[in-house]
N, C-alpha and C positions, 0 to 999 in steps of 0.2 A: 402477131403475138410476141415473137423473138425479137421483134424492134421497141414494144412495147415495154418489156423484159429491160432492155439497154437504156432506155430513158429511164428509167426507172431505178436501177443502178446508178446511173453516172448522176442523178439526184439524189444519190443518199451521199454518193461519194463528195458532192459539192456542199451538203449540209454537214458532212465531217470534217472534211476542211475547214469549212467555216468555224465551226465548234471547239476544235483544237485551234485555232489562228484567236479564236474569245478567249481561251484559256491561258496560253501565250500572251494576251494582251495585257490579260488581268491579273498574271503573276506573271513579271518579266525576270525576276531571278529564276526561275524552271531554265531559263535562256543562258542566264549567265551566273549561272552556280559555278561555283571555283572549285576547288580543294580547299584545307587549310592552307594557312598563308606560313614561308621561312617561319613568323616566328610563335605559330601556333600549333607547327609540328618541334620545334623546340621544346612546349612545355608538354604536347601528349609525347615524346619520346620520354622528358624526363620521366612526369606521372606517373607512366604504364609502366616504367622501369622501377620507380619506387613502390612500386606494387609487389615487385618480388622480394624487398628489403621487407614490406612489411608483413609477408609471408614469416618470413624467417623470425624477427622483433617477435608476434606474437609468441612462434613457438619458442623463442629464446625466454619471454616473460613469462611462459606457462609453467617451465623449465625451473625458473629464479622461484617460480609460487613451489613448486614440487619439492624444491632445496630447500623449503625455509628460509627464503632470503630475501626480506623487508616485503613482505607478504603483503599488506596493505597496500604501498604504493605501487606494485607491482602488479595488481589490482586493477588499480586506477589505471596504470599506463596501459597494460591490456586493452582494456575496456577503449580507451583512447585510440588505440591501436585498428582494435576491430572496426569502430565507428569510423574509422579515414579510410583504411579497405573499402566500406560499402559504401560510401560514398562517389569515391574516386570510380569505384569501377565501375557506378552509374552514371556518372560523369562521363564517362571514357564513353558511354554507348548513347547516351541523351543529351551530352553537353551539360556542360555547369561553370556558370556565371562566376560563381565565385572562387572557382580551383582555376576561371583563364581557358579551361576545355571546351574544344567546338563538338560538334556531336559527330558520332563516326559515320561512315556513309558507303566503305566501297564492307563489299560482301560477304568478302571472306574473312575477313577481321570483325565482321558481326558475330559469325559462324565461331571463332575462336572465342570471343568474349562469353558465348552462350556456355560453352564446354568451362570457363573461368566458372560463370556465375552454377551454373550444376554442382559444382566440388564445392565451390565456397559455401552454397548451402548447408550442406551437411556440416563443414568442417566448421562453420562459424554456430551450429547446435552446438556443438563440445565444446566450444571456448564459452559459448551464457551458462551451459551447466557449472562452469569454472567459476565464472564470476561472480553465480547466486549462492557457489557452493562457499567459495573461498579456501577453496582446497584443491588439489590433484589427485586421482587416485592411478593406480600401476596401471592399470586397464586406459586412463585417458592419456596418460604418458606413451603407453606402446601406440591410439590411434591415432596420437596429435605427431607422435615421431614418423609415422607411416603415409598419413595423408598430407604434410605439409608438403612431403617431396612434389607430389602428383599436382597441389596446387602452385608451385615455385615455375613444373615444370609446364605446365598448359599458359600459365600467366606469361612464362617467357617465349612460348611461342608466341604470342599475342604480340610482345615487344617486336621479336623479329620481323613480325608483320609489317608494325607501325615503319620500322626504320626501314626498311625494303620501299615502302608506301613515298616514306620524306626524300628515299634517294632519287626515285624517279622523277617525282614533283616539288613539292617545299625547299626542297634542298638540293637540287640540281645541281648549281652553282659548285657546292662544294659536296660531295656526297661523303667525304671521308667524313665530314663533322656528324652527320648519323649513325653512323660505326663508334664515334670517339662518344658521341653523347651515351649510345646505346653500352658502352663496357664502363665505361666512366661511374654511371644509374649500376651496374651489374656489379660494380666495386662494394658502395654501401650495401648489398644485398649479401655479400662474401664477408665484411665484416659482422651481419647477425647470425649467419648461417655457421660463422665456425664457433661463434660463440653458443648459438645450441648442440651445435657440437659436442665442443667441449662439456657443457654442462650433462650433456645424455650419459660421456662415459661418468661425471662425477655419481651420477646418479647409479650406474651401474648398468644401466639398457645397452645392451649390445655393445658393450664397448670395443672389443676386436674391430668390429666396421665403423666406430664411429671414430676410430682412430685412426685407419687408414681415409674415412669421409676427412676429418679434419686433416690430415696432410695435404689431401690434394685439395682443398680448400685453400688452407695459407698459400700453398705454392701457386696457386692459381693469380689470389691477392697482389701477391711478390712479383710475379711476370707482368699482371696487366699494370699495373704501379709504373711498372720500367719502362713501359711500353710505351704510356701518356705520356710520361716525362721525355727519351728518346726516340720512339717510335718500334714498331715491332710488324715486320713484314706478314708474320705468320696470323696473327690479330689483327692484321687490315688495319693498322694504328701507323696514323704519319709523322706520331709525336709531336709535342703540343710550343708553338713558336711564341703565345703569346706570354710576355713576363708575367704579369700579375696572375695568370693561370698556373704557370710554372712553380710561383713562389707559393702558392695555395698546397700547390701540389707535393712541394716540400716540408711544407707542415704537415701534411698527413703522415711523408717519409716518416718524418720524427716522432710521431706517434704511433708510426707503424713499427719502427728497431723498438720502441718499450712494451709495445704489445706482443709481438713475436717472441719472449722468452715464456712468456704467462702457456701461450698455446703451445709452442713445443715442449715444454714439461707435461701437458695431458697427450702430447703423440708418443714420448719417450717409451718404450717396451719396460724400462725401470719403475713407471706409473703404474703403482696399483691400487691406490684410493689418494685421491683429491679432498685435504682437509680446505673443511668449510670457511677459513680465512682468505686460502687461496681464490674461489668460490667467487668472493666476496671480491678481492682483489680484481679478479674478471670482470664484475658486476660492475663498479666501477671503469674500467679502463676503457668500454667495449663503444660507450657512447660519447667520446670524446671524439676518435675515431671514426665513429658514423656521421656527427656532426659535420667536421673539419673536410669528409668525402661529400658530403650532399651540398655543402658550399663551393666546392670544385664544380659541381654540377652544373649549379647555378649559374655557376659564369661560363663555362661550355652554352648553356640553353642561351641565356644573353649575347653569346659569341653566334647562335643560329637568328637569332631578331636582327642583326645587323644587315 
């Protein structure tokens, strides 16, 4: 019977093998699945980092609707806003063709995107009652000032995932460029982020903390700046050797010393209401500045395809 027992076994174990060696046969990438490739963790570094820019943009444009400041298109860009969030961060977990995103795969960066897409639920109900309403009320001001942090800050684990993921793999070769991509992506996020900032104290919400947030926002801005450009040990930044990056990067300079007096007049203790020109002048300034950073990006990502 016990021998009977052991044939018996070692024929199922032989019809297993077999079965798995047909399945193998018949899908040979199960065999030789990859990772992403240098220049696919390139654009999910960028992406996933742009993700916490767009965090901030929303609540910076909820901000501009709350102030009365071209209300309409501010609207629009909203609306625009939101719909590339929920895109991109299906993209980031399914892949998508059109954003260049391969699909994610290792475990714990699923795990983090789940915790993203949880907050972004709720948080993206407040922003379609915005849109249908065309208005802001104090109540969606105090939860859109409250919950954007918790979404910036789960989304940017996510980031630190990714770049952890490209140092090992994708980007071996050079790991500092996952660090440079990943603060590079975290710059344009610091340019919407001070600008809602600044808009919360015009508005009055908490100003005490939103003025100490906005300090150590610019100053954050102002060091990693330096950093790209020279490099900065403490930032894990080697400083950036390539010219035509460097010159990129000095145009942001330039638009950074004209932006930098606008924000330190809303951290000055002498600021006690921000007239609506100013406001304006802000509104204005903030995406020239975002622009001129997310094209830095761009050639960082293109410097990881090589």
């Amino acid at each position: 019977m016990s021998r009977k027992r052991n044939v018996t076994h070692l024929h199922l174990q032989t019809v297993l093998l077999v079965l798995i060696g047909l399945v193998y046969a018949c899908y040979p990438s199960i065999v030789v699945a990859e990772g992403p490739t240098a220049a696919e963790y390139g654009v999910v570094l960028n992406l996933s980092g742009k993700q916490r820019m767009l965090s901030q943009k929303m609540s910076k444009e909820v901000m501009l609707i709350a102030l009365d400041i071209e209300t309409d298109k501010n609207i629009e860009n909203l609306k625009a806003t939101a719909g590339l969030f929920d895109k991109t961060l299906k993209g980031l977990r399914d892949g998508d063709a059109d954003l260049k995103l391969p699909p994610t795969t290792n475990s714990r960066i699923l795990k983090q995107i789940d915790k993203v897409e949880s907050i972004w639920t709720e948080f993206n109900a407040v922003i379609q009652e915005i849109i249908a309403a065309k208005k802001v009320s104090k109540e969606q001001v105090a939860t859109i000032a409250t919950n954007n942090l918790e979404l910036l800050k789960e989304m940017n684990k996510c980031v630190t995932r990714y770049e952890k993921d490209a140092s090992k793999a994708g980007l071996k070769s050079d790991p500092g460029l996952a660090v440079t991509i990943n603060l590079a992506g975290k710059q344009r996020m610091l340019t919407q982020k001070m600008s809602k900032e600044y808009l919360l104290i015009a508005y009055g919400h908490e100003v005490d903390s939103n003025k100490l947030n906005l300090l150590e926002t610019y100053t954050l801005f102002e060091r990693t700046l330096k950093g790209l450009l020279d490099g900065d040990s403490t930032l894990d930044l080697p400083g950036t050797t390539n010219e035509d990056i460097k010159k990129q990067l000095n145009v942001v300079k330039g638009l950074w010393d004209g932006f930098l007096p606008i924000i330190s007049e809303g951290v000055s203790p002498a600021t006690t209401s921000i007239p609506k020109e100013k406001v304006q002048e802000l509104a204005n300034a903030n995406l020239p500045l975002l622009k001129e950073m997310n094209t830095a990006v761009g050639m960082y990502e293109k410097e990881a395809a090589k």
